[in-house]
N, C-alpha and C positions, 0 to 999 in steps of 0.2 A: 265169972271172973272178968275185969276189965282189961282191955289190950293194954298196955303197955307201948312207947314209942319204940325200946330193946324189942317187945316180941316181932313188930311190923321190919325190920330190919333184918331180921332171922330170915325172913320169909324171901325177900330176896334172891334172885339164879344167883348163884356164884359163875362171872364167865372166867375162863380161864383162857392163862393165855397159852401160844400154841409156839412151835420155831417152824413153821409152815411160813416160805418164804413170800411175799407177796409178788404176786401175775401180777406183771400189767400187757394190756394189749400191745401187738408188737409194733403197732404207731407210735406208741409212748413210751416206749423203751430209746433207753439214751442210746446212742451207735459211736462203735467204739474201729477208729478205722485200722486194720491189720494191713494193710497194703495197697500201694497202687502199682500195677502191671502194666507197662508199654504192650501193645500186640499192632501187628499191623493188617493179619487176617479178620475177614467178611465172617468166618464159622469157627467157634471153639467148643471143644470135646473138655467138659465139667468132668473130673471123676472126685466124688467124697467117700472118705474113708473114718473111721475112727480113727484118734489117734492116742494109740496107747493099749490101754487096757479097754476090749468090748464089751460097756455095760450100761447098752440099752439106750443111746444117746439120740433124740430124732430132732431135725431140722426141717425148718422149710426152707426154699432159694426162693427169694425175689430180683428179679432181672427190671433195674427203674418202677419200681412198685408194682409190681407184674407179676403173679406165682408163678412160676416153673418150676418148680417139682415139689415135693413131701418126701421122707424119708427117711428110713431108721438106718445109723450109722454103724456100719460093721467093718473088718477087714475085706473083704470086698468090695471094690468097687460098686459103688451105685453112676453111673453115668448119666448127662444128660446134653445135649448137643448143642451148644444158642448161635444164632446170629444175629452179627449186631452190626450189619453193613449202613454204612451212610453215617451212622453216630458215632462223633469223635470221642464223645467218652458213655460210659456205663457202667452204673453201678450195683453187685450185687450184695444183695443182703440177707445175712445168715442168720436164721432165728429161733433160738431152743424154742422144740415144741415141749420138753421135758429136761432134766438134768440126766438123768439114766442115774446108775444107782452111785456113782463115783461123782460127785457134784465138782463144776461145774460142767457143761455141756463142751467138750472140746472136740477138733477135729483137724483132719487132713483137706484141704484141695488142692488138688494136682489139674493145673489148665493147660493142654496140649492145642499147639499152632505149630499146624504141618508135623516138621523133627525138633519143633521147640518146646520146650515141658516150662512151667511154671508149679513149683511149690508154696502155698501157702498156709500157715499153720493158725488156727481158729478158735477164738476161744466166745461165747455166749453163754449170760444166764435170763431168767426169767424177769431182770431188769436193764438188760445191755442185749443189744446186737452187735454182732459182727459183721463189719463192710470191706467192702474188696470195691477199689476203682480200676476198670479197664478203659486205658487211653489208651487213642491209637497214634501210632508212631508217625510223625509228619514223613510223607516222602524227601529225598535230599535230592 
């Protein structure tokens, strides 16, 4: 029997397509900024929490391109300490390592200076970060 150009076409993968969202490295992820905080302390106490419903959400902190922590986002506190003495400003940046099962990756940080609390509410997916700027407050 002779092939045919129909039979060569048959033979063909079928790729299919998928709703798997596309990674991209979290350099090339756009940044999307949630807040800037005045502080005028040398040491701040990081706490992240889920926020909402816990399911499974994990982040990395970057402190000026710098990892400071990994971590899966629960009702718990995850803590993390930084200082940032000498530098008038810094910024950190919050980056799905996953969506957890509730898409997209959201979250709590609460930044504590001295008896001063800052609330910040976060949101990241696997093509946005989330960024926080800490300036620090001119003396008067």
């Amino acid at each position: 029997r002779k092939e045919t150009n129909s039979d060569k076409t048959k033979t063909k993968p079928v790729v299919e397509k998928t709703n798997t969202p596309l990674v991209l490295p979290y350099n090339e992820r756009k940044e999307h900024l949630q807040q800037t905080v005045a502080v005028s302390s040398d040491s701040l106490l990081l706490s992240f929490y889920d926020n909402g419903v816990v399911d499974g959400d994990s982040i990395s902190v970057y402190l000026n391109d710098q990892l400071v922590i990994t971590t899966r986002l629960t009702s718990i506190a995850t803590k993390k300490s930084i200082y940032i003495g000498g530098m008038e400003e810094v910024k950190l940046l919050l980056v799905a390592e996953n969506l957890g099962s509730i898409p997209p990756n959201t979250g709590l940080l609460i930044i504590r200076e001295g008896d001063k609390t800052y609330q910040v509410n976060f949101t990241a997916d696997m093509q946005t970060n989330a960024s926080i700027i800490l300036r620090r407050k001119r003396n008067q």
